[in-house]
Structure formats: C-alpha cells, structure tokens
N, C-alpha and C positions, 0 to 999 in steps of 0.2 A: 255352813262353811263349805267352799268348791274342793272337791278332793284333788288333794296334789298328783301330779305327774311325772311320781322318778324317774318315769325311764324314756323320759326324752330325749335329750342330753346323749348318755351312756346307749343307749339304743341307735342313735344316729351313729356314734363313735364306732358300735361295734360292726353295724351294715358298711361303716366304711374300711374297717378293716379287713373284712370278708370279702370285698369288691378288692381290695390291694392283694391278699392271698390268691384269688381268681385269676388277677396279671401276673403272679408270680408262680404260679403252678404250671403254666403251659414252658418257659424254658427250664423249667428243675426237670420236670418230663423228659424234655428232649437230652437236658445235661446227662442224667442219669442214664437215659438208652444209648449215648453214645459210649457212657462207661463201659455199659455191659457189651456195647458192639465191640470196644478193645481187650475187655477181658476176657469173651473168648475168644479171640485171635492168639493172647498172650499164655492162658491157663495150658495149652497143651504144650507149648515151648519149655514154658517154665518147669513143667512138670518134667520133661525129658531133663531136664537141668537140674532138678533136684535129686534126679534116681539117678543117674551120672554122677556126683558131689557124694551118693550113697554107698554104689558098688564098689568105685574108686577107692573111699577111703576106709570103709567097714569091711569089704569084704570082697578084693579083689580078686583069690584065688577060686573064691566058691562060683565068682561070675563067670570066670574065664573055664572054669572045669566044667560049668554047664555043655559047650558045646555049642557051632555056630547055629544051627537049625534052632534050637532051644529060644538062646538067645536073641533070635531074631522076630521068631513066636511071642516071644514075651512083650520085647517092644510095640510089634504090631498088636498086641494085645492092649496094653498099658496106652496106646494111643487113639485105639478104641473108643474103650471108656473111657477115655475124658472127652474126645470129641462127643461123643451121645451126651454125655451130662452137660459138653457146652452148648449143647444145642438147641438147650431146651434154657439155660442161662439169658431167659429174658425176662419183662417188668412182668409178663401177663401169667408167666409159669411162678414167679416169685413171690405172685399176690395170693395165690392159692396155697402153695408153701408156707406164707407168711400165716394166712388165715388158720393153718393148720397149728401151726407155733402158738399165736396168739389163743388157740380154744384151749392146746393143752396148759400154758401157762394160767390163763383162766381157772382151771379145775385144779391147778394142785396150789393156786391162792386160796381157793373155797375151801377144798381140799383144811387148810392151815390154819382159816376162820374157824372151821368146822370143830376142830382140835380145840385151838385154845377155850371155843364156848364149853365146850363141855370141860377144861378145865377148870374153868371158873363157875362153871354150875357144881362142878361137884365138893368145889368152895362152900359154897352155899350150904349143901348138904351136909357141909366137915361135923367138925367136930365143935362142942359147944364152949363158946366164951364162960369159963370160971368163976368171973366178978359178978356178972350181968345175966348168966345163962343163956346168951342169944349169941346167934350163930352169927358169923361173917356174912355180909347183907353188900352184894356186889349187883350191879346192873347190866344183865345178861340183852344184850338184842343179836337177833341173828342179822346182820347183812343183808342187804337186796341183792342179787344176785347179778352179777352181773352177764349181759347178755349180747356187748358192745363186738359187731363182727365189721373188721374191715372192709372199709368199700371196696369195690373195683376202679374205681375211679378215682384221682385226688378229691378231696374231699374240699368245701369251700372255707370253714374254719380251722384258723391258724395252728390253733392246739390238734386238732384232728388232723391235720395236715404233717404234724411234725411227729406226729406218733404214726402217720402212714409211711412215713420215713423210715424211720426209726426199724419197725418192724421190715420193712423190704432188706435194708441191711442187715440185720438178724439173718433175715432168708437167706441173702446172699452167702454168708458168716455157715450157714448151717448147710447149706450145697454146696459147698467146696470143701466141709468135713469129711460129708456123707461120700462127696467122691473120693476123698486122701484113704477113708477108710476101705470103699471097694478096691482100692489099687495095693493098698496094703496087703488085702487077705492075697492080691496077686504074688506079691512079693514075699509071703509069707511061704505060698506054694513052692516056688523057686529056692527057701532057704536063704535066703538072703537077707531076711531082718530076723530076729529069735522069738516075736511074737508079735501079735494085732493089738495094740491098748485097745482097750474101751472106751466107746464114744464119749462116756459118760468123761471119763479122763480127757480126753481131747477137746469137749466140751468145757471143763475146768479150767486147761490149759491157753483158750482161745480169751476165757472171760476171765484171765490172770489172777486165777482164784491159786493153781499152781505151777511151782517153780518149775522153769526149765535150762537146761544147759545150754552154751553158747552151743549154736550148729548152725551150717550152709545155709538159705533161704530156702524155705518150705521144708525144711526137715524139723523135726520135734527130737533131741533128745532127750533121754531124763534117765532116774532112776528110780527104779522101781524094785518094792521087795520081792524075794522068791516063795515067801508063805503069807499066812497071819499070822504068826506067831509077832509078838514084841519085835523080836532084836532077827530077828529072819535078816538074811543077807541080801546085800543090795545088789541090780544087776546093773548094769548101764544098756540104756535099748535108743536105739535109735531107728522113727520110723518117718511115712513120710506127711506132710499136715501141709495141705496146700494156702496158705495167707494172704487176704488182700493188702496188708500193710508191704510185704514180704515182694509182689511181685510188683506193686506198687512203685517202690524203692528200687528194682531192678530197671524199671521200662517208664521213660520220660512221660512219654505220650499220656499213660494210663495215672502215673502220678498229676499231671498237668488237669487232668481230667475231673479226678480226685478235690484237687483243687478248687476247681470252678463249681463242682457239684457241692463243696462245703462253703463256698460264698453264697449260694443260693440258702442255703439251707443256714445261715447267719442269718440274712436277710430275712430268712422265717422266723428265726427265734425272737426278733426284735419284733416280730409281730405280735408270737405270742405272750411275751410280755406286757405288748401295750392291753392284748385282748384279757388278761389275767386282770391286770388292773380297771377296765371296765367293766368286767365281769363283777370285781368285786363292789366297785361301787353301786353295781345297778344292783346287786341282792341289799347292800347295807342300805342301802334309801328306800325301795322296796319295803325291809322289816320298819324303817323309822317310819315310811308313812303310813302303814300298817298298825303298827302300836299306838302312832295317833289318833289317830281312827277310831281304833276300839275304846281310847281310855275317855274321848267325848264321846259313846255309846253309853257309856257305864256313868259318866257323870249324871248327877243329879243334875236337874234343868235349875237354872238360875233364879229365885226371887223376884 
C-alpha cells in the first residue's frame, strides 16, 4: 500500500499564508514607525500637560513657593528626560526591550511550572490511601523549556508575527512606565506628589489588574494604605503614568495612526486563524496516517 501524503494539502495552504504575512509585514513596519515618529513628538507635550493638570490642582501653593529659578530647573529638567527616553522610542531599541520582557516572563512561567511539579510530586509522596494503602499516583512531566527569543526582524509566520506585536507593545507600555517613574522620583524631589508607587503598582494599574480614580490624562490617582496593618488608613496620591490610550485620545494624528496600525494588525489575526486551522489539520492527518501505518505493520499478513 502507497503511503499517504497529509501534508500536501495543509502544507501548500500554510506556505501560502506565510507568503500573505511576508506582503503584510512590510506596511505594519512602516505603520507602526510612523506611530512611534508621533509619539515622540507628542510624549514630551503631553507630559508638560499632565504635570501642569498636577501642580495646578494638587498642589498649587507648594509649586509657586518653589521659586522661579527652581521652577524652571525642574521644567528643563522634566523635559530632559523624556526627550532622551523619546529618543531612543523607536522599533530597533523596542525589540531589545521587548526581548528583555519576553526572557523574564519566560522564567517566572518556569519559575511557576517549577512550583506546582513539586506540588504534585509531593502528592505522590503524601500520605497513604486507608482503603487501598496506595498513595495518590499523579503524572508528574517536567516541561521543555522553553527557549523562544524574538527576532529582530518580523518574522514570516502569522502566529510569530502577532506575538512580535504583541510583545513591541508590551515594550512600548513598559518605556513610558519606566519614564512616568524617573519623572516622578523628580517630582517627588520637588515635594510635589507625597510619594513614588511602585512599578510593580503601576504595572498592575496599566494591565487593569487595579483600580484607579477618575484623574486628568496621564496622571494615576489612587489610593493607597499608610501601613500593613488591616485597616491602616487610606491616602489619596496622585502621580504621573504617562498612557498610550491617554495621549492617543488627546492627539488626532497619533489616534488615526493607532487606527491604521490596528487594521493591520486584524488583517493578521485573520491569518493567524486560518494558520491555526491548518496547523491543526496537518498534525491530525499526520497522527491518522501514522496510526495507519503502524496498525498494517502489526497486522498479521493475510491467508
């Protein structure tokens, strides 16, 4: 008998989905470098706009008692640093960033594997069933590891392609933290916010893990306790968290942009759909002609 050929079919399907990815990667590139050309033109605006919206309504007398030399050091300070973080606000510093993001999420996945195996090994080990006298009998595998580093380059598969997305917007999300936070500990110098949160917090607050108080664009209030204790009293802090959604919504252009960059990036996901679906048929026909295979190896030969 001529052995079948699953992966004709599904295999032509998927080279041509990766030849459609290939035409759709070169304007998402360009889409996305023209974001980032108006996001730093906008991030340092914005930023004077949100620490403006700050001193104003939190803490007008402590701004103005600064003094004008002070306060004008601060500014040129506070404009500084976000010009240098915008400046480096491009795809090629974002992919390195991103790579950075994607290794430590990697390890504290493992990290998590790592944990539960030894929960459930030490299952194993527990204590002994009463009836039976035999222990809890669970099936322990460690994981392969995984060892998956982004390219530098769009990648020519759909799924690979949307997960190099995916992680440059992380990046993006996680440099304009790391800037909200260096401008903070400024403003913190100054007396002008009552503390720096914790990235970790800021981080929380970006992935709407928690709540925040209505406040100006790019500002974060919230409240937060003064100890550990239970019932420790609550303060209200308001600091500053610079937002792609946030400046987005303020500036036409960069929302327009925003736009076009998520139509591409549709356009992919319809990819990766059809590539899931031939993916999956070319492993299940794969196993079927495989198992046929073997079960006329093992058959007895015919009378």
């Amino acid at each position: 008998m001529q052995d079948l050929n699953p992966h004709q079919d599904a295999s032509q399907a998927l080279q041509q989905l990766e030849a459609e990815t290939d035409h759709l990667a070169a304007p998402l590139l360009r889409q996305l470098e023209d974001y980032l050309s108006l996001l730093r033109q906008q991030a340092p605006r914005q930023m004077l706009q949100a620490v403006f919206d700050l001193v104003s309504q939190d803490c007008p007398e402590r701004y103005s008692s600064l003094g004008h030399g002070v306060r004008q050091t601060l500014q040129r300070r506070l404009k500084a640093l976000t010009e240098a973080s915008c400046c480096v606000l491009t795809v090629e510093h974002l992919l390195v960033l991103a790579r950075r993001l994607q290794a430590e999420h990697q390890r504290i996945k493992q990290e998590r594997r790592r944990k539960m195996i030894a929960a459930l090994e030490h299952l194993n080990g527990g204590g002994q069933d009463e009836l039976s006298g035999e222990g809890l009998i669970l099936a322990v595998r460690e994981p392969a590891p995984e060892d998956a580093t982004l390219p530098l380059a769009p990648p020519r598969d759909p799924q690979d392609l949307e997960d190099w997305c995916l992680w440059l917007n992380r990046a993006m999300v996680h440099h304009l933290r790391t800037l909200s936070h260096q401008l903070n500990v400024e403003l913190l110098n100054q007396r002008l916010i009552q503390a720096v949160l914790p990235v970790r917090l800021l981080d929380a607050v970006l992935a709407g893990d928690v709540e925040a108080m209505q406040a100006p664009a790019n500002l974060l209030k919230i409240s937060v306790p003064m100890g550990n204790e239970e019932n420790a009293p609550q303060v209200v802090t308001c600091v500053l968290l610079l937002r792609l959604q946030d400046m987005e919504f303020a500036h036409l252009p960069l929302r327009r942009s925003r736009q076009r960059l998520q139509q591409h990036r549709k356009n992919l996901h319809n990819l990766v759909a059809q590539s899931r679906h031939w993916r999956r048929r070319l492993v299940t026909e794969q196993a079927m002609a495989d198992w046929n295979n073997d079960l006329q190896q093992i058959q007895p030969p015919r009378p």
